[in-house]
C-alpha positions, 0 to 999 in steps of 0.5 A: 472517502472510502469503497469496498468491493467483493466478488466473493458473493457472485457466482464464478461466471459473473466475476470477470465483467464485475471487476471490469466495471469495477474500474469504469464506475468506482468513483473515489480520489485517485481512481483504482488501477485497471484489474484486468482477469487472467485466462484459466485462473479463478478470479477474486477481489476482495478489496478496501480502498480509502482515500485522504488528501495526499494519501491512497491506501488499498488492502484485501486479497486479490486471485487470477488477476493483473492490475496495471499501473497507466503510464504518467502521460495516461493518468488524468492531470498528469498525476506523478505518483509513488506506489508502493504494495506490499505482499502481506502473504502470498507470490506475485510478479511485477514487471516494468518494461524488461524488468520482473520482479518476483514478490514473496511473503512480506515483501513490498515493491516500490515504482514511479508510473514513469513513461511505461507504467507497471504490472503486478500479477497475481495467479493465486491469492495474495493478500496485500497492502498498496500505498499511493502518495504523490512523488512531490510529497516524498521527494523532499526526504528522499532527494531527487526522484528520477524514473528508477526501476521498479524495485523491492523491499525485503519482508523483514525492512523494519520501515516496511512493518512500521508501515503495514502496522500503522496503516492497520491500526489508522484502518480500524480508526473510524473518527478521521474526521477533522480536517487536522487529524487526517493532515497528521496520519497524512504527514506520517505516511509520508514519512514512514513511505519515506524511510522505505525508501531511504531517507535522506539523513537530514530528513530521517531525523524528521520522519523518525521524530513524527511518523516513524515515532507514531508508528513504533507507538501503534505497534507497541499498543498492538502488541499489548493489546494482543497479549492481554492475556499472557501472565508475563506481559510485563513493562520489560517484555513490551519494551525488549 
């Protein structure tokens, strides 16, 4: 299931009540987080958010916007997710309870809804990369999941752009048809999710074995086919 949404085509005035009906009339697993328009910033969406079993995936860009993730207790069925976003370029600020966290290019924020809920800000554009899976799935790899505070992941965490890339490529994927195939690309976000986060050392040995391994082989494809061109691609370039 997928849905994509855009303001870009709408004159300023009406974008504020679009992007509130946004979140009342969008009808897709694991229902989008209220957006809610900033006083005296221009507001843009421009979003794509896909949805497998076990797995929910939203990038685009977003300007003079504050999304809200509800409390644990607010969210329908009592969903106990772990979300992650990544800020593939642009400044945004994360808050939970007393806590802010300032996100720049290439980091990513890791949070539990917890008792509280979150907030991400963003003033001015910011092009991102949201990942949401349920705790349960994740909790085997990475041990007891407690309602840690929000927390950053530093651009540059190789588990982080393994993540980015993967999803980019399965984005692009328009045949996740059968049933057993959206099983697997499922299996491998929880695993690359999983060694952001830390995994533990028996089940790193499993997420490298699937997920990390299909996202290395996802880069290495795109690398390859983004420099067809060079006369010095060679074997030994792509494997250094």
């Amino acid at each position: 299931a997928s849905v994509r949404f855009s303001t870009d085509g709408l004159p300023e005035a009406a974008r504020t009540k679009a992007v509130r009906d946004l979140y009342e009339h969008t009808r897709l697993p694991g229902k989008l987080e209220p957006l809610e328009p900033l006083p005296n910033c221009p507001v843009r969406v421009d979003i794509t958010k896909w949805a497998l079993p076990g797995l929910g995936v939203m990038s685009g860009t977003l300007c003079g916007l504050r999304q809200a993730a509800r409390p644990r207790r607010s969210v329908s069925g009592g969903e106990d997710d772990l979300l992650l976003g990544v800020n593939l370029s642009g400044c945004s600020t994360a808050n939970q309870r007393d806590r802010e966290l300032i996100l720049r290019d290439g980091d990513g924020v890791l949070a539990t809804r917890g008792l509280t809920g979150f907030t991400i800000t963003r003033p001015t554009p910011v092009r991102f990369m949201g990942f949401r899976v349920p705790r349960k799935a994740i909790a085997p790899l990475v041990g007891k999941l407690d309602d840690a505070p929000i927390r950053v992941v530093p651009h540059g965490t190789e588990a982080l752009n393994l993540l980015v890339t993967y999803a980019g490529a399965i984005a692009d994927e328009q045949h996740l048809r059968a049933p057993q195939l959206q099983r697997l690309v499922v299996i491998h976000f929880h695993d690359l999710i999983a060694a952001t986060v830390g995994a533990t050392r028996d089940s790193r040995a499993i997420a490298e074995g699937r997920g990390v391994r299909a996202a290395r082989l996802q880069a290495i494809m795109a690398d390859i086919t983004a420099n067809l061109g060079d006369c010095d691609l060679t074997a030994a370039a792509v494997a250094r």
